[in-house]
C-alpha positions in Angstrom: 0.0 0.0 0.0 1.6 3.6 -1.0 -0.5 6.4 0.3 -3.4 6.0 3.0 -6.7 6.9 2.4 -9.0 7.3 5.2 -12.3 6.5 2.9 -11.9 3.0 1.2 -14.8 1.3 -0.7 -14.6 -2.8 -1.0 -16.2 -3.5 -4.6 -17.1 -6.3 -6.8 -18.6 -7.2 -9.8 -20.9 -9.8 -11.5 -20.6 -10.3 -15.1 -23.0 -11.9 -18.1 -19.2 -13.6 -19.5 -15.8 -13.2 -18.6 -14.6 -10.9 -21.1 -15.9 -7.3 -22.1 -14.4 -7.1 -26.0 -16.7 -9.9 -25.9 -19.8 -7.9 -25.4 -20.2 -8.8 -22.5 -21.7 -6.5 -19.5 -21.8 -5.9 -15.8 -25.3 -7.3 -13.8 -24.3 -6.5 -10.3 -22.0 -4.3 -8.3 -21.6 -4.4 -4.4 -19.7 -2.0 -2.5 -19.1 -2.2 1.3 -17.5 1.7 2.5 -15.1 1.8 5.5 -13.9 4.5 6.7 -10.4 4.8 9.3 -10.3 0.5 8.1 -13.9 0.5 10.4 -17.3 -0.7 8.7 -20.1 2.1 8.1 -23.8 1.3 7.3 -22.6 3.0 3.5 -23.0 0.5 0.8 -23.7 0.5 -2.8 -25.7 -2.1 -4.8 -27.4 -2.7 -7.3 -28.4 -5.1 -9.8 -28.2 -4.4 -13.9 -30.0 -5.4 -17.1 -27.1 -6.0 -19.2 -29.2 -6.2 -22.5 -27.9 -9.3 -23.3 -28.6 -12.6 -22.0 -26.1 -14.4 -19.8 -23.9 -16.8 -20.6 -24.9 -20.4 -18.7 -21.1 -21.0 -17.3 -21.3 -17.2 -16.0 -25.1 -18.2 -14.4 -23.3 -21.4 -13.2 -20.9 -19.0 -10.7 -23.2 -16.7 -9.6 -27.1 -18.2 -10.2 -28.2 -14.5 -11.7 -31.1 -15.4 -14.2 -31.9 -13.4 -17.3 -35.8 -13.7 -16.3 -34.6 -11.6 -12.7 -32.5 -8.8 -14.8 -35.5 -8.5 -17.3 -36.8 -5.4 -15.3 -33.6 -3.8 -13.0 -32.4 -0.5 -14.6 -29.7 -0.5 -17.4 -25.6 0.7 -16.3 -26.8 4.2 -17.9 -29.4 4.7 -14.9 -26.7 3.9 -12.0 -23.6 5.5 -13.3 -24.0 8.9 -11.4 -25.3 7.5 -8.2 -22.0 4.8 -8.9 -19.4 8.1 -10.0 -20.6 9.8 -6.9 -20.2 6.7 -4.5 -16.8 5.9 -5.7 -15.3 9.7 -6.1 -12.4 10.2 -4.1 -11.8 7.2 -2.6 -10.2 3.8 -3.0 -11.0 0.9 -3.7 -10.1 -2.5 -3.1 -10.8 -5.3 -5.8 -9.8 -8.6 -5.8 -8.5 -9.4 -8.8 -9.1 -5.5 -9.7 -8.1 -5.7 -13.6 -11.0 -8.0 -14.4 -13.4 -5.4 -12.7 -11.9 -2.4 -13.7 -12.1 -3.0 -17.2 -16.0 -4.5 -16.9 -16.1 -0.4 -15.3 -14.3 1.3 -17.8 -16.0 -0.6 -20.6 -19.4 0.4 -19.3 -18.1 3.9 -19.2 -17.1 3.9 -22.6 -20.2 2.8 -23.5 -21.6 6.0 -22.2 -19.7 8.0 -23.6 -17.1 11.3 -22.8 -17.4 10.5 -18.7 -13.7 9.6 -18.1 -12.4 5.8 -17.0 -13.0 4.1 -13.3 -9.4 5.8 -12.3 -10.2 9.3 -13.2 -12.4 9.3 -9.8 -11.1 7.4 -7.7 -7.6 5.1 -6.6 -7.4 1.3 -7.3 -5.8 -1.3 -4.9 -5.9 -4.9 -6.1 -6.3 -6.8 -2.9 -4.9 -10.2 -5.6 -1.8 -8.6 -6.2 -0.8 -7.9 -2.8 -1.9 -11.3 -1.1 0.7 -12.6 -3.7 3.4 -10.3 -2.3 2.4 -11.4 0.9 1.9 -15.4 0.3 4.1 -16.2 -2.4 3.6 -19.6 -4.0 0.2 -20.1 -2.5 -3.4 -20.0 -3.7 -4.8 -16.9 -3.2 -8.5 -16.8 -4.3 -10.9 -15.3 -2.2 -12.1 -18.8 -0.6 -8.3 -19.6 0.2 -7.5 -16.4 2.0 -11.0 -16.7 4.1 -9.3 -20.3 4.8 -6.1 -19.0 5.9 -7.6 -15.8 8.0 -10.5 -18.3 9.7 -13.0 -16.4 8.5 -16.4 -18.0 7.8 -17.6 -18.2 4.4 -19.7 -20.7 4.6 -22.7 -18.9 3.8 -21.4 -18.4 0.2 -23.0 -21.2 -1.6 -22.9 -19.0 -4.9 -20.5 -16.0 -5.9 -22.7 -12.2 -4.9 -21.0 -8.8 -5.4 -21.9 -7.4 -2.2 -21.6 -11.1 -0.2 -18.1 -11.3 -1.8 -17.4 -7.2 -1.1 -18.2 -7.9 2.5 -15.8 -11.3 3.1 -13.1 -9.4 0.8 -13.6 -6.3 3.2 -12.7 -9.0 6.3 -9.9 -10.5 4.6 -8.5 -7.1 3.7 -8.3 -6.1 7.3 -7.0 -9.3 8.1 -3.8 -9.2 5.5 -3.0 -5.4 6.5 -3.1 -6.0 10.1 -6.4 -6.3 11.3 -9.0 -3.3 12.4 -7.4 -0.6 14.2 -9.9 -0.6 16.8 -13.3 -2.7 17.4 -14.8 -0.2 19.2 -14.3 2.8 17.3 -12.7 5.1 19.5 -9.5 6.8 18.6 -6.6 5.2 19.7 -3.7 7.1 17.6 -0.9 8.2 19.7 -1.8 11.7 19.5 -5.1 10.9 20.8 -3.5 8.5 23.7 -0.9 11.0 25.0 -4.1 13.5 25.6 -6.3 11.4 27.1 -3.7 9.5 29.1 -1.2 9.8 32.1 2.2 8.3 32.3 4.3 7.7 35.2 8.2 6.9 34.7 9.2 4.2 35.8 11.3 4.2 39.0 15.3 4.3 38.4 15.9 1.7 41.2 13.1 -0.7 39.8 14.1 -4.5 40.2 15.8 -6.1 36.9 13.4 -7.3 34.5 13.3 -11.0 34.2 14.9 -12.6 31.2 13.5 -15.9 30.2 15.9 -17.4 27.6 14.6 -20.5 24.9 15.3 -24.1 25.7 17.2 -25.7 23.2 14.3 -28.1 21.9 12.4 -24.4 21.6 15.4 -23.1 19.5 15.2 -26.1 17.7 11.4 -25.9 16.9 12.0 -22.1 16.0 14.9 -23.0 13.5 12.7 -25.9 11.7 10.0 -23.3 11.2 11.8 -20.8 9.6 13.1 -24.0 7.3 9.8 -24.2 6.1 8.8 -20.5 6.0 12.1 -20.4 3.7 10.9 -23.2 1.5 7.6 -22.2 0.7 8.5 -19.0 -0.1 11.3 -19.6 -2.1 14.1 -18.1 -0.1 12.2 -14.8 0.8 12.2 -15.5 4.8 13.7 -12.4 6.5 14.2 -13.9 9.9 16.3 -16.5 8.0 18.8 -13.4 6.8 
């Protein structure tokens, strides 16, 4: 991640086909809003006639019927409400390429209105797990296995089910929500609300507990295998 934005929108998409230069069009988008990494009540979604039919395989994935799109407004009705929802933010897409160019096709369809990235940032949540787990799947149903989070509700792919597990496994992979409360807990914000005593100059020595050797032993395989399965790229190894 390169800058920090304090507004960031989880999105995703559900297609008629896998491939826009193939005619093919957007029939849902979901997007969960967080603001400071904590959930709001701000979402966005909506469903979409495509004016086309679906393809079966894509129906397969996510069970959206052409008979169900027949009356939901066409991308040309949503695209302001969608513009204003996304402006200045970011957002983070899994797999964000594949999305983004489902967007920016729609756009162009529409005319002189800009691409996706004229209004807002893009952060492909795909691409980084990959920095982070190297060598390892990395789909959306893998990273909820390695986080622990429950999917098990997701019998069928959704834009806004999928934007709400991708918006926990984000916080999960960047370090997890800042607070679950909500309350400010920056350090500017703790040194005003907080006193702190020094500690005494004739405290007692702290304690030093040193690893056993069958500990060190343990510790030294697991960094083996962190070094394995990432191909040399373990930094407590260097």
């Amino acid at each position: 991640m390169t800058e920090k934005y304090s507004r960031q929108i989880v999105l995703d998409t559900e297609t008629t086909g896998l491939n826009p230069r193939e005619g093919h069009r957007i029939i849902e988008i979901g997007c969960i809003e967080l603001i400071n990494r904590r959930f709001t009540r701000n979402q966005f979604h909506v469903y979409i006639n495509p004016q086309r039919l679906v393809d079966a395989g894509a129906m397969e994935v996510h069970g959206i019927t052409n008979e169900f799109l027949a009356d939901k407004p066409v991308f040309a009705d949503i695209a302001r409400d969608f513009i204003e929802f996304t402006r200045g933010a970011q957002l983070l897409i899994h797999n964000a390429p594949f999305d983004v160019g489902f967007i920016n096709h729609e756009y162009s369809l529409l005319g002189n209105i800009g691409v996706l990235e004229d209004y807002c940032a893009i952060f492909d949540t795909l691409a980084f797990a990959r920095q982070k787990h190297p060598g390892q799947r990395n789909s959306l149903d893998a990273l909820c296995k390695r986080y622990n989070i429950d999917n098990s509700h997701r019998e069928l792919h959704g834009a806004l089910l999928d934007a709400e597990i991708l918006a926990d496994v984000y916080l999960q992979m960047t370090g997890g929500q800042d607070s679950l409360l909500g309350e400010d807990h920056s350090p500017e914000a703790s040194s005003e609300s907080q006193d702190f005593k020094a500690i005494a100059s004739n405290r007692p020595a702290l304690k030093i507990i040193y690893s056993s050797e069958e500990e060190l032993a343990e510790h030294q395989q697991r960094l083996a295998a962190i070094d394995k399965a990432s191909k040399g790229q373990c930094l407590w190894s260097a």
